[in-house]
VOGU-3710 file (C-alpha; in Angstrom, 3 decimals, decimal comma):
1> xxxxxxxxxx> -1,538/2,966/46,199  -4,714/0,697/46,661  -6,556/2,479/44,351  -3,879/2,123/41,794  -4,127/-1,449/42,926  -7,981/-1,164/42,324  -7,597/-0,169/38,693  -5,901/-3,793/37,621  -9,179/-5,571/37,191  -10,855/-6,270/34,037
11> xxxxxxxxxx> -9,443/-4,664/30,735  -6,816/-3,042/33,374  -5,870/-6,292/34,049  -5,634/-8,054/30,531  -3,827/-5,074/29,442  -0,841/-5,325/32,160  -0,520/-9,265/31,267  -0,224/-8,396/27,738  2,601/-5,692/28,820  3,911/-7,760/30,813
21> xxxxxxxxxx> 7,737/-7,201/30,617  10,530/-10,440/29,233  11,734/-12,728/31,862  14,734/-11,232/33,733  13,096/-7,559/33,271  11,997/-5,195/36,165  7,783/-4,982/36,117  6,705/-1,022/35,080  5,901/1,544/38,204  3,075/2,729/37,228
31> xxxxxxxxxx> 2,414/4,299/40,359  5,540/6,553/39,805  4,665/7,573/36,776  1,251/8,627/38,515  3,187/10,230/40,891  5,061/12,228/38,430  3,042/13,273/36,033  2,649/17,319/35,763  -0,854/16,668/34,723  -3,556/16,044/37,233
41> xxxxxxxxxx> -4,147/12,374/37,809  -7,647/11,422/39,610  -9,302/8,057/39,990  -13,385/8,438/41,468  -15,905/6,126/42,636  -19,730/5,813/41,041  -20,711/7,892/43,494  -18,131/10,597/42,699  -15,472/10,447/45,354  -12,590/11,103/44,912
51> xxxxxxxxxx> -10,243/7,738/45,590  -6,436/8,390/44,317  -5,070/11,806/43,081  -1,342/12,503/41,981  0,613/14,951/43,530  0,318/17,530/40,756  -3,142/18,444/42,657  -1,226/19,754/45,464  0,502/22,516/43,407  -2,731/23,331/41,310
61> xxxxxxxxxx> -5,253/23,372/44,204  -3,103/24,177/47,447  -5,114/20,959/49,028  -3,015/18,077/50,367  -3,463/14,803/48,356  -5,231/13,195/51,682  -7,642/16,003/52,238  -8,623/15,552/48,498  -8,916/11,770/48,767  -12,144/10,874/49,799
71> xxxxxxxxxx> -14,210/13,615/49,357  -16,973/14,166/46,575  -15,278/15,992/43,307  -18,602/18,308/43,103  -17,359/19,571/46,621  -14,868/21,494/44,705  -16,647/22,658/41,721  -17,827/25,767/40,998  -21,236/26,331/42,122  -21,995/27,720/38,156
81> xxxxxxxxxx> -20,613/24,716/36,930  -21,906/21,966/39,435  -24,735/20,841/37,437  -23,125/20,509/33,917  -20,123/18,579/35,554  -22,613/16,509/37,608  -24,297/15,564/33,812  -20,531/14,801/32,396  -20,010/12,638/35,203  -22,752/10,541/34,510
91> xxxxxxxxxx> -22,251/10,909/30,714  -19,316/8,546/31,225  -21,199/5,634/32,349  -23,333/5,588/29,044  -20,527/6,400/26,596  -17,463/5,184/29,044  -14,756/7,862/27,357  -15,427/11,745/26,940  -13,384/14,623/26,581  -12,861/18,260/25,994
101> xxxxxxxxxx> -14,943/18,872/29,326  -13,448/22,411/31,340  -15,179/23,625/34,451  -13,679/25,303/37,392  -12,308/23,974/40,847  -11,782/25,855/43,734  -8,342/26,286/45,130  -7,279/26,159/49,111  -7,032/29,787/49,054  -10,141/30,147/47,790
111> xxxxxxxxxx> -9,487/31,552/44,110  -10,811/29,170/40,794  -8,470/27,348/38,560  -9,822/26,422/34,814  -9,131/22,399/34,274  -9,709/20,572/30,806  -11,047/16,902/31,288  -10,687/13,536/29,573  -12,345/10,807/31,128  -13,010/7,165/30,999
121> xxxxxxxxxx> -15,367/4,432/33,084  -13,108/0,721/33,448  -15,192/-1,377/35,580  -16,738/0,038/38,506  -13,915/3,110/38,585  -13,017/6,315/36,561  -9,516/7,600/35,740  -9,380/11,148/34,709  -6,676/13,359/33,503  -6,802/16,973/33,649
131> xxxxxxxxxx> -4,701/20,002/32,645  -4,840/23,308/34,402  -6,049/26,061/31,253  -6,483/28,641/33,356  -3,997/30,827/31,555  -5,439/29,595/28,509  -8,911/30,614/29,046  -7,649/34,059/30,380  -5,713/34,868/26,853  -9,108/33,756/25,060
141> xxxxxxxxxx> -10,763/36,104/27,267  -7,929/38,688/26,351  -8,021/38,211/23,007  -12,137/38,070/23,071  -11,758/41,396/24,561  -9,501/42,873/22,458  -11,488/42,082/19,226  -14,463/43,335/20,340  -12,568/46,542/21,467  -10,573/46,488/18,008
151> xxxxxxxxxx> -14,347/45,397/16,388  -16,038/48,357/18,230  -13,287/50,888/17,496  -13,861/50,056/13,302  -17,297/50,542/13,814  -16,787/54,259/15,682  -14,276/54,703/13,131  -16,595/54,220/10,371  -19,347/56,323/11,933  -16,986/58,762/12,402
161> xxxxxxxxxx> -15,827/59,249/9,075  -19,280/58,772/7,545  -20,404/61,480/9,792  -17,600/64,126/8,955  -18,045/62,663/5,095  -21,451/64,318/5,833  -20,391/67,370/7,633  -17,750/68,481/5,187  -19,945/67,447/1,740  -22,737/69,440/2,962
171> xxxxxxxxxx> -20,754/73,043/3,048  -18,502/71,724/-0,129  -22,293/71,309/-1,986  -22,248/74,690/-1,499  -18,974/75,988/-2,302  -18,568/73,766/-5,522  -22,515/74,457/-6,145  -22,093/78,532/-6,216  -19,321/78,432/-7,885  -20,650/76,498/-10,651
181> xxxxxxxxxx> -23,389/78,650/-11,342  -21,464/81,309/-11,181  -19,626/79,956/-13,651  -22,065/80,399/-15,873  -22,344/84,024/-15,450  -20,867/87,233/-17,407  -17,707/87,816/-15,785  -14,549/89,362/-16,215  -11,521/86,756/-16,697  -9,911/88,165/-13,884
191> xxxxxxxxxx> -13,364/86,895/-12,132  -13,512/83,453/-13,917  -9,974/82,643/-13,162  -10,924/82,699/-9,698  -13,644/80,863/-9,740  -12,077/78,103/-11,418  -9,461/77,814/-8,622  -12,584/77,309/-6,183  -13,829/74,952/-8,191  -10,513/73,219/-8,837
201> xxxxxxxxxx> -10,261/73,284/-4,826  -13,523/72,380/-4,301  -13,318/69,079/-6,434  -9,603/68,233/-5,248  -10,954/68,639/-1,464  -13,874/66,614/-2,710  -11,631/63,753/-3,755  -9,360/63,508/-0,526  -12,317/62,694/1,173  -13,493/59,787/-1,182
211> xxxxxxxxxx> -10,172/58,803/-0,627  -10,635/58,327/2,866  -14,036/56,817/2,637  -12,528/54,020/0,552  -9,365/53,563/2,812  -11,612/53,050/5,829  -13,896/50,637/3,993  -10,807/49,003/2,823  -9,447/48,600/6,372  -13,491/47,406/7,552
221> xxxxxxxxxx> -13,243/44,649/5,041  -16,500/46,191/3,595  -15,218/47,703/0,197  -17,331/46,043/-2,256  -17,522/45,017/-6,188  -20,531/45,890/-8,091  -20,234/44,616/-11,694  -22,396/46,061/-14,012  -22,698/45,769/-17,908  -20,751/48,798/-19,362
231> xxxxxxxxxx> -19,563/50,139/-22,829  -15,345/50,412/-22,058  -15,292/52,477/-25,035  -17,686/54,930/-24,342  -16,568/55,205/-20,456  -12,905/55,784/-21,113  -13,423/58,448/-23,569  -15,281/60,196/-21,336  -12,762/59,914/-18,553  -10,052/60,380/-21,161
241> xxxxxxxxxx> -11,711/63,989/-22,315  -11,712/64,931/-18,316  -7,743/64,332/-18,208  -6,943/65,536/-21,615  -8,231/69,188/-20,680  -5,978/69,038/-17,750  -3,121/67,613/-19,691  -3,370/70,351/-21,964  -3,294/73,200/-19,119  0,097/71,965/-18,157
251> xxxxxxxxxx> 0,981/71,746/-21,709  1,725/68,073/-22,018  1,313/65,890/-24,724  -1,683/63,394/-23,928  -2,327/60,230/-26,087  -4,729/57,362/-26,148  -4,360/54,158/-28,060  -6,949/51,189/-27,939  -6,316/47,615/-28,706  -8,495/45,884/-31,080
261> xxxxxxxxxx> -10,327/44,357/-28,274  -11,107/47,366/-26,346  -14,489/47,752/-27,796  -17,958/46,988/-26,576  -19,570/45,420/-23,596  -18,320/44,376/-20,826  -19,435/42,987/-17,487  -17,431/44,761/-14,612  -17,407/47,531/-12,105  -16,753/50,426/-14,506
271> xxxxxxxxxx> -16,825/53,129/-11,345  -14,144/51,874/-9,792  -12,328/50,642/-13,224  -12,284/54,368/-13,580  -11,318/55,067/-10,525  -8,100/53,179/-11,118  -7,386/54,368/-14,576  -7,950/57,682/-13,352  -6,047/57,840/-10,393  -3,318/56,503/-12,515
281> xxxxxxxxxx> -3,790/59,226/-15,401  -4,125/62,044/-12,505  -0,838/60,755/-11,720  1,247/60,953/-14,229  0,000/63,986/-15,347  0,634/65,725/-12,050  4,282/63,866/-11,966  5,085/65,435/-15,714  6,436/68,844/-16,287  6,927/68,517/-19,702
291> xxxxxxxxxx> 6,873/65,755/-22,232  3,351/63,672/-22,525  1,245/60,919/-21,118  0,057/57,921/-23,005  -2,124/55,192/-22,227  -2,815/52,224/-23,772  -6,061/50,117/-23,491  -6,742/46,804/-24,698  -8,753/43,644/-23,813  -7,184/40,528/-24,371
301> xxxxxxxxxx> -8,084/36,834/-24,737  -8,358/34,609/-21,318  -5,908/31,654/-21,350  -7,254/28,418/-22,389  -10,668/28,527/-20,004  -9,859/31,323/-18,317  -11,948/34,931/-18,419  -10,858/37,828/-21,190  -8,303/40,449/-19,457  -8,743/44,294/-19,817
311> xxxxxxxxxx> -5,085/45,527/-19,805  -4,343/48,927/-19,371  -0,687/51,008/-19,176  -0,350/54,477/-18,580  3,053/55,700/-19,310  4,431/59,605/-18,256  7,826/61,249/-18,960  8,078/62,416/-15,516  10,229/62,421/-12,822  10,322/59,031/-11,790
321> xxxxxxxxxx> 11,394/57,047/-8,939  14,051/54,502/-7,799  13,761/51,162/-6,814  13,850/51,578/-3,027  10,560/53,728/-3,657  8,714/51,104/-5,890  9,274/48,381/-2,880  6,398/51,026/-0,982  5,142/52,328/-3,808  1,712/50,744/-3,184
331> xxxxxxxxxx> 1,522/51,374/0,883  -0,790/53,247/2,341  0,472/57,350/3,028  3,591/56,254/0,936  4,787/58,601/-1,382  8,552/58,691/-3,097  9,746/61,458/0,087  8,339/64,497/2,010  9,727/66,479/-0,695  7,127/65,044/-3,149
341> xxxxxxxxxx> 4,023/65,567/-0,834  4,923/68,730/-0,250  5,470/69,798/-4,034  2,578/67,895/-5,464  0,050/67,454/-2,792  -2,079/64,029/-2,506  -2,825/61,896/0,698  -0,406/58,877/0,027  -3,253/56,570/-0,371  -4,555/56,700/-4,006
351> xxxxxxxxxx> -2,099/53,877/-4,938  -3,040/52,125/-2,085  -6,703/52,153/-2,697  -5,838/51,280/-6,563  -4,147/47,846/-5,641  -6,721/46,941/-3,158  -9,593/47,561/-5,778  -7,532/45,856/-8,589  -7,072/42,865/-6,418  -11,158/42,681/-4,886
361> xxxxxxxxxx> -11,388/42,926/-9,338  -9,417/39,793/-9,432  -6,372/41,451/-11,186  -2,854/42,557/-11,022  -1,150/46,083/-10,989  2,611/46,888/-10,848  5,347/49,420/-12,242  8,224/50,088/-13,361  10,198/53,001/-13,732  14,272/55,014/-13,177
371> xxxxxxxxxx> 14,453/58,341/-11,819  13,834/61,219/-14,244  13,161/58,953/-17,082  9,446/58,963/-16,369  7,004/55,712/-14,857  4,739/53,104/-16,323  1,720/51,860/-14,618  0,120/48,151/-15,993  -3,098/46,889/-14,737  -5,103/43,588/-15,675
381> xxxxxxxxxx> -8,202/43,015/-14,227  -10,772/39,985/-16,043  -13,600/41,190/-17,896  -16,252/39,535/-19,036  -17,346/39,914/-22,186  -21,535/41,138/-22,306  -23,702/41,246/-24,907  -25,191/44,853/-25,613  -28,286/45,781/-23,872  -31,780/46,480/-25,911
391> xxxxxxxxxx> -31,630/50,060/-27,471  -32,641/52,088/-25,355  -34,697/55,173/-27,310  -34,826/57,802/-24,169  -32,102/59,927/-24,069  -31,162/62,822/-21,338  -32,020/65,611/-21,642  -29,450/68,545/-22,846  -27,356/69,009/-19,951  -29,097/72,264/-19,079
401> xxxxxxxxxx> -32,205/71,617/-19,525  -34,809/69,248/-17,508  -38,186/69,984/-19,427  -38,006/69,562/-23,532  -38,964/71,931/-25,940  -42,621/72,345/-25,924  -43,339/70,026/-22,568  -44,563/71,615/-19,216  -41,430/72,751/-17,039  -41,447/69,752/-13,865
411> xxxxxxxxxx> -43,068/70,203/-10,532  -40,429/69,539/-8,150  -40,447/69,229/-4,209  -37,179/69,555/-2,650  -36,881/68,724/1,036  -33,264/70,351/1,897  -32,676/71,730/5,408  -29,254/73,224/4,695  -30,051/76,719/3,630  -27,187/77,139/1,368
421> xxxxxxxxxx> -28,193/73,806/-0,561  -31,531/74,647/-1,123  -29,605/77,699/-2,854  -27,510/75,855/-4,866  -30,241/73,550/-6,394  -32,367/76,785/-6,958  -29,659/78,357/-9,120  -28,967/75,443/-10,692  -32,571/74,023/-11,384  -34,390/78,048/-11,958
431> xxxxxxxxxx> -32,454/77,963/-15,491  -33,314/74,604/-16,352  -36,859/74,930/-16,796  -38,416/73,583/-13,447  -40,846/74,572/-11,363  -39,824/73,990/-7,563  -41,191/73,965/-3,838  -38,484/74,365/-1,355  -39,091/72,788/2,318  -36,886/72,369/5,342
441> xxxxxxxxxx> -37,627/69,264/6,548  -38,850/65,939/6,017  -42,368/66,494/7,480  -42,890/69,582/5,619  -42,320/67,384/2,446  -44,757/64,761/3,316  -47,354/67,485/3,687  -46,518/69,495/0,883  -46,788/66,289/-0,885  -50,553/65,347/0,551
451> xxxxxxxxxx> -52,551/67,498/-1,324  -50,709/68,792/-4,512  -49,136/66,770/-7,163  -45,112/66,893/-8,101  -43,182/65,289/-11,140  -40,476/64,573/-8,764  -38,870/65,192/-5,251  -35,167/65,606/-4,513  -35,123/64,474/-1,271  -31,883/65,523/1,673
461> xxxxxxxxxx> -30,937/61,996/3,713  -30,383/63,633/7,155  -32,832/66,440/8,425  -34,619/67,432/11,561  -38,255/66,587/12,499  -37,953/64,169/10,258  -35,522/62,710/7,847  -35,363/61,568/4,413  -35,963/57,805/4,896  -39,098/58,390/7,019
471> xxxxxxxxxx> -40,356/61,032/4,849  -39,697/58,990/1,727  -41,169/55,995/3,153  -44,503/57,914/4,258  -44,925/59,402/0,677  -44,972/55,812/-0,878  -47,390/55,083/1,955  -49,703/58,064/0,483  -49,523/56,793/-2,997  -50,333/52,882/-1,766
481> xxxxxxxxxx> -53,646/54,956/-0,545  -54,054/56,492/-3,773  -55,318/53,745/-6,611  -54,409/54,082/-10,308  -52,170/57,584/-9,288  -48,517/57,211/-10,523  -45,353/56,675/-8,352  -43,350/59,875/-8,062  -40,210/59,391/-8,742  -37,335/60,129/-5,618
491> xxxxxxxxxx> -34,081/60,549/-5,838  -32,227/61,411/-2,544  -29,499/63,798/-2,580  -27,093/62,940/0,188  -24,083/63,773/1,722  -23,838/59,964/3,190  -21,839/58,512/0,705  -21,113/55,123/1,894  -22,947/51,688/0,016  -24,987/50,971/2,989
501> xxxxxxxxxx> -26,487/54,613/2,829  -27,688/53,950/-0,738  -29,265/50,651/0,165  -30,949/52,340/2,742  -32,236/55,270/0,468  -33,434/52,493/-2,227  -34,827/50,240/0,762  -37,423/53,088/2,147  -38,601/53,643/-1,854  -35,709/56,460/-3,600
511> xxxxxxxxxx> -35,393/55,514/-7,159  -31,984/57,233/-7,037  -29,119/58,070/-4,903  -26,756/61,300/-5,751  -23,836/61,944/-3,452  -22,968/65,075/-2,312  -21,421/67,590/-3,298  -23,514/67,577/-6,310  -22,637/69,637/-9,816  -24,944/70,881/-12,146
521> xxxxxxxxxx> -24,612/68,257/-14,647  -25,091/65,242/-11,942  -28,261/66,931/-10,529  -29,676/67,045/-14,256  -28,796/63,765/-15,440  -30,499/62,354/-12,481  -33,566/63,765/-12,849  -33,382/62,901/-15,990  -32,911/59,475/-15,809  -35,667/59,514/-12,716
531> xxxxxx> -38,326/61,302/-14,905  -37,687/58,694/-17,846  -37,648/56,045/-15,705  -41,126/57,007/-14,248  -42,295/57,273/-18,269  -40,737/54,143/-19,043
//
């Protein structure tokens, strides 16, 4: 043990004195508890040899303690890590205690081991301790692994679904776009009745995929709030009139009472407010057979400093549910039994996405309810209070229309390479008044866009040669080469549905975004609001 003996000089030395054990008491082995320790024990010169190692070396390294003992540490270190050890090494001279070092030494059989260092200079010697992390590092590495697996498997997840989002809107433009103008048609009520059922298919197919959109962005983390101002008053009735038509086809009763509060502006996300209220609506109205549904909405006061509340409660006399099925009432594909899915249809997740949007809102949702004596919903979520916006004198356009009385029908350029699309937005746009130039790709829009002048272009996202960001992009290039001419309103018409795919769309120079599948009234309104937006 002379290097042990070696170590008892300076603050070594004052140190044992002051430990020094009572009169009549045996003197501390320090070398045994050297020799004991299950962490590896090292003492090294200034030039980096090894003097005194504990026997815990021998099981880590496979090496005998004297054919460790003087020989140069760096003889052992991996060659990768040679240099940064070599500069910890030294490091302890000038700062005489570090720690949190790991590097790699090689074993006797040839294979690395991971050790974790603290170090400190006393006089002209070093005493280390290390602990052998091998197993450590190798779960980090694990665990690395797996998250980037787990990390890369959300992503092809989410391109996945954003690319069959796109695959099945495209055809369901179609389907829900013929059938609406056919709608509109003479036909027999034999006739009509069915083409109500493919729209009523068309929109219910329309919102299981939303559905599944939002439960993957949920699951990504990357569902997002967008709080706008908003009239509540004027949004609910609108959604109210939607559910009350349905209501009445099932011959329910269907009631609405507002608070005293519920009136005005309000600073929130009213899209997916809706999309709570009227999941919850859809709901109980699909749950009743007979009997009514009545909601309540109201905004109340904050308490003390805290923000205003809007407080809604949709109550149903349907069938119900026990208290075993409220404990998963809110879990994602949970619905009371198989018996339930298969007599009322639905994914399982609107519930699911409803909490996780009430809660990213700040607020609370929860029911209560007893088997066959119908269910109430409650939701609070804070609301701002906002101050109404300027007046705003341009109004849309009747819903059928896109060119007032008197006023030259639009010029419109739509870029569309789905043939059936381009269909839809010709039956739908040919009665409205407009003028339109059909093209199949994004290139073929840029140059019918060159030399001739439109009011506005409807532009598809994804389409050969070239697609609609590139294409939009190079027409606001023209028009930077044009002085004094006025920007041309865009608005991109999309079956990419997700946030990121509007940013993008607004990014490259679209003044608006409409998702796909896209209704008569939706395509109208927005160019609408595009052409007064260019005027304004």
């Amino acid at each position: 043990m002379r290097g042990v003996a070696r170590a008892d000089t300076g603050a070594g030395a004052a140190a044992t004195q002051a430990d020094a054990p009572a009169r009549g008491q045996p003197a501390p082995d320090f070398a045994t508890f050297f020799a004991v320790s299950l962490d590896l024990m090292v003492i090294r010169d200034s030039q980096f040899r090894i003097v005194k190692v504990n026997q815990a070396w021998e099981s880590a390294l496979g090496y005998t303690m004297a054919e460790l003992e003087g020989r140069p540490m760096l003889e052992f270190v991996h060659p990768d890590d040679a240099a940064a050890t070599r500069d910890q090494m030294q490091r302890v001279a000038v700062e005489r205690d570090v720690r949190g070092i790991i590097n790699r030494y090689r074993r006797k059989d040839g294979a690395y081991r991971y050790f974790e260092w603290r170090a400190r200079q006393e006089g002209d010697l070093v005493y280390g301790v290390a602990r052998d992390v091998t197993e450590r590092i190798a779960l980090e590495a694990q665990m690395a692994a797996a998250r980037e697996d787990a990390e890369a498997a959300n992503k092809a997840k989410s391109e996945f679904l954003a690319n069959m989002s796109h695959e099945i809107r495209t055809p369901l433009n179609g389907v829900i776009g013929v059938a609406a103008a056919l709608a509109k048609t003479e036909l027999s009520d034999a006739q009509r009745e069915m083409v109500e059922l493919v729209l009523t298919s068309g929109h219910t197919l329309e919102r299981v995929v939303s559905d599944l959109l939002d439960f993957s962005k949920i699951e990504a983390g990357r569902l997002e709030i967008d709080p706008q101002p908003f009239d509540l008053r004027a949004e609910a009735d609108a959604l109210f009139e939607l559910y009350r038509l349905r209501a009445d086809e099932k011959g329910l009763g269907f009631a609405v009472e507002y608070g005293p509060g519920a009136a005005g502006w309000f600073c929130g996300d009213a899209v997916r407010i809706k999309q709570v209220l009227g999941n919850l609506v859809s709901n109980a109205i699909k749950f009743t057979t007979a009997g009514e549904v009545r909601t309540r909405v109201d905004v109340r006061p904050g308490d003390r400093d805290g923000p205003a509340q809007l407080a809604f409660e949709v109550r149903d006399t349907g069938i119900g549910f026990d208290k075993e099925t409220a404990a998963r009432l809110f879990q994602r594909f949970s619905q009371a039994d198989g018996s339930i899915t298969r007599r009322f249809g639905g994914t399982g997740l609107g519930l699911s996405i409803c909490q996780a949007l009430v809660e990213l809102m700040g607020g609370t949702i929860g029911a209560t309810s007893e088997p066959g004596a119908g269910a109430a919903f409650r939701v609070a979520i804070p609301l701002a209070p906002q101050a109404a916006p300027a007046a705003d004198t341009a109004r849309a356009a009747p819903a059928d229309r896109v060119a007032s009385a008197g006023a030259a029908a639009p010029r419109i350029l739509l870029a569309e390479d789905h043939e059936i699309n381009r269909r839809v937005v010709e039956l739908i746009l040919g009665p409205a008044g407009a003028v339109l130039t059909s093209v199949v790709n994004g290139a073929e829009a840029v140059a019918a866009f060159e030399p001739d002048a439109f009011d506005l272009v409807l532009m598809d996202m994804q389409m050969p040669v070239m697609d609609g960001l590139a294409a939009t992009r190079a027409i606001r290039r023209l028009e930077a080469g044009r002085p004094g001419a006025a920007r041309t309103p865009i608005v991109m018409l999309s079956a990419n549905a997700m946030r990121h795919h509007r940013e993008e769309a607004v990014a490259a120079g679209a003044d608006l975004h409409l998702a796909k599948p896209v209704t008569a009234a939706a395509l109208l309104g927005a160019i609408s609001q595009a052409l007064e937006l260019s005027i304004g």
